[in-house]
N, C-alpha and C positions, 0 to 999 in steps of 0.2 A: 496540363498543356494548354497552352493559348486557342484560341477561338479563332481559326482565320476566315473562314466562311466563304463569300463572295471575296475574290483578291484585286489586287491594283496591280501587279506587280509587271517590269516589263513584259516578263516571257510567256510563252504559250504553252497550254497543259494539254493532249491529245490522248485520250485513253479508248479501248477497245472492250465489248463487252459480249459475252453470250456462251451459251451451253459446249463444254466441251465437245474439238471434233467441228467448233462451227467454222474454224480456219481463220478465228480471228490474229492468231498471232502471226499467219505465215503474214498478213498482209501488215502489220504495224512491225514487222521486219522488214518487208519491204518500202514501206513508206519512209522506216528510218534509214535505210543507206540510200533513197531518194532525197531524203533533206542532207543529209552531210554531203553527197557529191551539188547539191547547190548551194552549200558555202553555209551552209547554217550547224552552232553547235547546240548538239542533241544529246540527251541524256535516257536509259531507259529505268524503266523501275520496272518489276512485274512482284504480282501475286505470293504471301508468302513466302520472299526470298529473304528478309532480315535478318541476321546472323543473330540477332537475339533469340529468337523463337524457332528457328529454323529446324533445329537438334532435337528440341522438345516434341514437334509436330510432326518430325520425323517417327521418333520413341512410339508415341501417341496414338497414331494412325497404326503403325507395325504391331502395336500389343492390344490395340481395337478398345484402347483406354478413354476415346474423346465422347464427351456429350454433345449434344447440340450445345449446350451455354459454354462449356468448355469452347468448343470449334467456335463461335462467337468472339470469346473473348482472347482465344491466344490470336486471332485473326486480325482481331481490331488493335490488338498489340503488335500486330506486327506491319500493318499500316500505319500507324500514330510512329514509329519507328522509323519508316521508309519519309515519310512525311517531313517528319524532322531534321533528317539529312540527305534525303535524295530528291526530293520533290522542290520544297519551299526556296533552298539555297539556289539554286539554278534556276526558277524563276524571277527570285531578285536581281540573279544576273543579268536576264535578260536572255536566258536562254529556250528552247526548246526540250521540254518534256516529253516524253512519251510512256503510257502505262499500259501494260498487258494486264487489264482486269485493275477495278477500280470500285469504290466503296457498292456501286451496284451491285456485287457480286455478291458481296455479305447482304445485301437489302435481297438477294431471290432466293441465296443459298441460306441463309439464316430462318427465315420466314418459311420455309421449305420444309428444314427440318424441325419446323412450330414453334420457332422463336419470336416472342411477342415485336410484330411488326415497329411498331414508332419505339418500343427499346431499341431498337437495332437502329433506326434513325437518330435518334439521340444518341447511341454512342457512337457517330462518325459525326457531328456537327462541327465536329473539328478541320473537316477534310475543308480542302482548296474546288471552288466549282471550276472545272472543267472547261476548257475553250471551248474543246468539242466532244461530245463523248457516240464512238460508233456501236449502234448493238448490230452483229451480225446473225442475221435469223434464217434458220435452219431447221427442215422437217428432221425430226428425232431417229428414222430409221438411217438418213445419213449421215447422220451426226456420231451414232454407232458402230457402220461400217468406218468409217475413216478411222476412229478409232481402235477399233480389232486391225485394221492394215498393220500385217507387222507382230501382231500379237492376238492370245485366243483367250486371254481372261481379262475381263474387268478389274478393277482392283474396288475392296469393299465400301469403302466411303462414299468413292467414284459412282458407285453401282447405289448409294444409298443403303445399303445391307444394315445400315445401324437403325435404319429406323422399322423393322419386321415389315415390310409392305410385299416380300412374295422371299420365300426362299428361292427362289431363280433368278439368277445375278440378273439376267439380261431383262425378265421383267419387270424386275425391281429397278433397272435402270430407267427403264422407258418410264417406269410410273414416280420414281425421283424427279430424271429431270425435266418430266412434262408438268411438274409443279414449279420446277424453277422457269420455266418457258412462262409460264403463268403471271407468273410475279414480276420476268423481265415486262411480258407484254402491257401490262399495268402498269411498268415505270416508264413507258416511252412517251405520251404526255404529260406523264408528271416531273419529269424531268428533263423534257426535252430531247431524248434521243434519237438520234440519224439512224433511222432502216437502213442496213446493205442486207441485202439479196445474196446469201452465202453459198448460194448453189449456181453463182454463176461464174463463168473462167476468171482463172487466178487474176491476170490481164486485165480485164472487164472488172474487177473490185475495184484495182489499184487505180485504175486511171480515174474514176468516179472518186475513189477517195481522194488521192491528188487534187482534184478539180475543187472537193469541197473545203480542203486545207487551205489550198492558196491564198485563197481571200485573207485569212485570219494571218497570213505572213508579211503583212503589210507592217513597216514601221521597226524589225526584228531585224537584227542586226548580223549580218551574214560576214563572219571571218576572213573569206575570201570571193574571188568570184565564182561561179559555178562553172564546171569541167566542161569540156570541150566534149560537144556533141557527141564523137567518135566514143570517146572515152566511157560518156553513159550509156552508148551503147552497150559495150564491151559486159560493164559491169552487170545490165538490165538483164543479158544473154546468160549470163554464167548464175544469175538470182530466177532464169527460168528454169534452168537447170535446177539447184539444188530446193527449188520449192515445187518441182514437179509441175514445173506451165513451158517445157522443151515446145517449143515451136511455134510459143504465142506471146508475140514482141511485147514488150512494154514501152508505151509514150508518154 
């Protein structure tokens, strides 16, 4: 596959990074129906959705068949996949990307489960950098609860359980992903990434996130004009709703 590295390309890449449970995707759901109601087209990718691998990693995971080099490599197959047709074509257009989870994820979650660091660097040198990349950072015992909302098992990979570190899902969680917390926290000058504050109202991410997009929408070529005030209201109200922020506007 080609080497894109650093890109030229018109459009902008937005991606969101951190420990499950840290609320990163409620907000890059909400940033993207905030770029489409302002006239811009947006495209999402997330983690592991590639109809390639998708089936397999399903199988995989359900018959507790994956290694760490395994999970590695069906991973990076499945990004070099997404990369190829969901990523790259739509920034030549000039368009807006958005990524729930982005080659960081393999650089904390690979390295976590003791996969030779700079291997796992060199196999994503492929990847496209980033406009922006947000990690949202979150104490681990909330990050948990959020997760049990709704449900009262971890599921095993989730929980780390592959790699022996406690037969107790929930302390095997804490001590999984407080190695991936590790690894993110090490990648945040090395690569640049934007601190959000995951423990503050839904409202209070977006608007900060909002603020620090803008800039980078300069020159991006917006389909139409953006909706009439009333209208983002409307929308903002009914996305406090179903992202659980009922009563705390968004601007």
């Amino acid at each position: 596959m080609e080497t894109y590295g650093l890109h030229h390309y018109p459009g902008r890449l937005f991606v969101v990074e951190g420990v499950d449970g840290s609320g990163k995707s409620t907000q890059i759901a909400l940033l993207r129906h905030w770029l489409i109601s302002e006239g811009y087209t947006v495209f999402f990718s997330e983690w592991n959705s590639s109809p390639l691998v998708k089936k397999t990693t399903s199988r995989g995971k359900r018959k507790q068949l994956l290694t760490p080099t395994t999970f590695s490599l069906i991973h990076a197959t499945d990004f070099a996949d997404r990369t190829e047709h969901d990523i790259i074509p739509p920034l030549k257009a000039g368009a807006i990307v958005l990524a729930d989870r982005y080659i960081y994820t393999a650089f904390a979650r690979d390295v976590a489960r003791n996969v030779d660091r700079q291997w796992v660097r060199e196999l994503y040198q492929f990847a496209v950098q980033p406009t922006r990349a947000f990690y949202f950072r979150v104490p681990l015992d909330v990050s948990l609860n959020r997760i049990l909302t709704g449900r009262t098992e971890l599921k095993y990979y989730e929980a780390g359980m592959d790699l022996g570190l406690s037969s107790d899902p929930r302390q095997s969680f804490t001590l999984f992903q407080q190695r991936i917390v590790d690894e993110y926290e090490a990648m945040v000058n090395e690569f640049d990434l934007t601190i959000m504050d995951a423990t503050l109202p839904i409202p209070e991410q977006q608007r900060l996130m909002r603020r620090l997009v803008q800039p980078h929408l300069a020159g991006v070529r917006r389909l139409r004009p953006p909706l009439p005030e009333k209208v983002l209201e409307n929308i903002a109200h009914s996305l406090e709703i179903s992202h659980g922020a009922k009563n705390q506007g968004l601007r």
